[in-house]
C-alpha positions in Angstrom: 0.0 0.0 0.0 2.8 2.4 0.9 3.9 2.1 -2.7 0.7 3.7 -4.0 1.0 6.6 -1.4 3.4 9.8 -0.9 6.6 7.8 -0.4 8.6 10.9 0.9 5.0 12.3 3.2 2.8 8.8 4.0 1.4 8.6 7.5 -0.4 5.6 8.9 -3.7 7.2 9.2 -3.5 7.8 5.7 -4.5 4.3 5.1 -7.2 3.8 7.3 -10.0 4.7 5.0 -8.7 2.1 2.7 -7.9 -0.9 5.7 -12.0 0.1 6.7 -13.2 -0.7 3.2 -11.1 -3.8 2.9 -12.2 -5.2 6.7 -15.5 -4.2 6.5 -15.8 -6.4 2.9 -14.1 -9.4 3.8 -13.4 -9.7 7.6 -11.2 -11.0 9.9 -11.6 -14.4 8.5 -10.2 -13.8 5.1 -7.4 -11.3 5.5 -3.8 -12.0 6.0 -0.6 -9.9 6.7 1.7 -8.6 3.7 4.2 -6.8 4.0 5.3 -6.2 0.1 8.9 -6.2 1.0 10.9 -5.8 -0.5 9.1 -3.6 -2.8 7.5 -1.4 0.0 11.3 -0.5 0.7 10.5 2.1 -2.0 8.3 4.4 0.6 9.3 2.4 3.8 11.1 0.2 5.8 9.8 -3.4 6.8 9.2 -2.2 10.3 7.4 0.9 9.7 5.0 -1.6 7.5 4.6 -3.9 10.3 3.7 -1.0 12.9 1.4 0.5 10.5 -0.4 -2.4 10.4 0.0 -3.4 14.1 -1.7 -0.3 14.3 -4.7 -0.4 12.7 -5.4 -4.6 14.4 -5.1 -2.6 17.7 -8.5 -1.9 17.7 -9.9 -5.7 17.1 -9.6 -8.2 19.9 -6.4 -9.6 20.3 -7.7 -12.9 18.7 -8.4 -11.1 15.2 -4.9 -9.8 15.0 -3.6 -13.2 15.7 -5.6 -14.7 12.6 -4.3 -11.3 10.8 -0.7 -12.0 11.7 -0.8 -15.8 11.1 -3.7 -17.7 12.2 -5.6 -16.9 8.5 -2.4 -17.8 6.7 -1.5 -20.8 8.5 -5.8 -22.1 8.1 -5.1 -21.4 4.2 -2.2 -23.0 3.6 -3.0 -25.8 6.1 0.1 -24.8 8.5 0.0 -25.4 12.2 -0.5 -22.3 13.8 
């Protein structure tokens, strides 16, 4: 996403608007972390990525960030989480 914004101005309330749509249409069920890396080193670094979506999980229960950051991926590609 970073990619797509101001690389030299971006702030992670920039990309709340767009995180609401794509929640609200598919859910905590369906959605996985990405980071883009090494791609989104164009506008950001890997940690600033990870925080800005750390971020925006913080306000779901602490079980929907765990299916965000790993629990959806590891269902999906039948991992053990």
């Amino acid at each position: 996403m970073i990619t797509e914004a101001d690389w030299e101005g971006w702030a992670p309330g920039d990309f709340r608007p767009y995180l609401d749509i794509v929640f609200d249409a598919f859910g905590e069920d369906r959605l996985m972390y990405g980071s883009d890396w090494p791609v989104c080193r164009l506008a950001g670094e890997y940690g600033r990525v990870y925080r800005l979506a750390e971020e925006y999980v913080s306000q779901f229960s602490s079980e929907a960030a765990a299916k965000f950051f790993g629990g959806v991926a590891a269902a999906f590609y039948g991992l053990k989480a």
